[in-house]
Every structure is written in C-alpha cells, then in structure tokens.
N, C-alpha and C positions, 0 to 999 in steps of 0.2 A: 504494500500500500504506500503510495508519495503521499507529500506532506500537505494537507491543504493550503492554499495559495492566501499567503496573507496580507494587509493593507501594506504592511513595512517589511516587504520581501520575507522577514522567518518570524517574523514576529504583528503583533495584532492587541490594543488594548478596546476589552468591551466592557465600560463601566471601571471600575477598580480593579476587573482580571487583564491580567495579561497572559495571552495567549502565546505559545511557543510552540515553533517546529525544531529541533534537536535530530541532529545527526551524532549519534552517540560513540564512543570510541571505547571498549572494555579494555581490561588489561592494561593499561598503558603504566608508566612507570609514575605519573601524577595525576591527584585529579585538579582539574584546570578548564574554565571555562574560556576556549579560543575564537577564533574571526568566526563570523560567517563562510558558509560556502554554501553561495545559489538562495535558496529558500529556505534554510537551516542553518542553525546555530552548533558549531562546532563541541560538543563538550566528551573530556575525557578523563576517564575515571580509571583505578587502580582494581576495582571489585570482575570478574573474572563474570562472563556471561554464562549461569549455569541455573537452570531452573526460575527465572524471572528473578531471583538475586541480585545482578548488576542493576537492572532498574529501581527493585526496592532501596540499593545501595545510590543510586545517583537522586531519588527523590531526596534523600537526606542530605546528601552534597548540595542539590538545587535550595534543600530549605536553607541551611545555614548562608549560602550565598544569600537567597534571597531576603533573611532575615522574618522568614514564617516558621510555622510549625509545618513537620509533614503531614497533618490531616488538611493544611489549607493548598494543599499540589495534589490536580487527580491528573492520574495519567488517561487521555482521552485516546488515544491508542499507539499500540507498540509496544506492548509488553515484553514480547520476548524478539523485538527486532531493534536493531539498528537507529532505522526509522523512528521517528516518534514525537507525540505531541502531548503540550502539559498545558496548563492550565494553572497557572498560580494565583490566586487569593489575596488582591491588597499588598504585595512585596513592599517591605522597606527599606529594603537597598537592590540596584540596580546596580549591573555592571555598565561599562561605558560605550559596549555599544547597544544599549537599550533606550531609549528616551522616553522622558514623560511625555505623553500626550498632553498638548494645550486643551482647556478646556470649553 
C-alpha cells in the first residue's frame, strides 16, 4: 500500500492532528528522525522488524520526539510494513522539517 498523498508532500495537519506518511528504516544503528524522501518522512530506528515490534518500538520513538504519550499516535496503516502512516494527537515539539500550520 503507498502512502496517501498529503497537503505538505509526507505530511498533513487536520485540526491539532498531524498526519504523517513515514518510510520507516529497522535495524539501523540509531534511531533518528531524517529528510524526506518523495511523500514520506524518513525515520530510522535501532528495534529489529519482527512480529509488529519495530513499529510498536518507533511509536515510542515518534512519542518522545513528538513530546505525547503513545496512546495519542495510532498507526493508520502499516503495521508490519515499511510503509506507513501515523496520526499524532496535538504534538508538542516538532522536528524542523514539520511546520505549524497558520491558522
């Protein structure tokens, strides 16, 4: 499944969510939120892709980034892919390439 097409090429705020397409990267030796590429946000994580694990392990990366709890990140789909889109809840910190929407 590709990532649904969003207002700000990988990203989308509707109301206080912001929406995220994530091209995910397991295994890697940091976890690290990197550039875009195309429609998706780069992020890569140390937790190892084995029974939906690296995703439950990058919600928790995504929260502390994002400065929520993990029940305020649902994964809208992608669980055991690469692929994947989130849904964050009111974030209180932003990486810098995300921007507030004016309102």
């Amino acid at each position: 499944m590709q990532p649904t097409p969003l207002k700000n090429e990988f990203y989308e705020w509707r109301q206080e969510t912001l929406i995220l397409n994530i091209l995910g990267t397991p295994s890697a030796k940091q976890d690290k939120i990197l550039k875009p590429k195309g429609t998706q946000l780069k992020v890569s994580i140390k937790k190892a892709p084995e029974d939906g694990k690296a995703t439950d392990y990058m919600v928790k990366f995504l929260a502390d980034e994002f400065g929520v709890s993990k029940s305020d990140i649902k994964v809208v789909y992608g669980e055991t892919s690469i692929n994947k889109q989130f849904c964050i809840k009111s974030p209180k910190k932003l990486p810098s390439v995300i921007q507030i929407e004016e309102q």
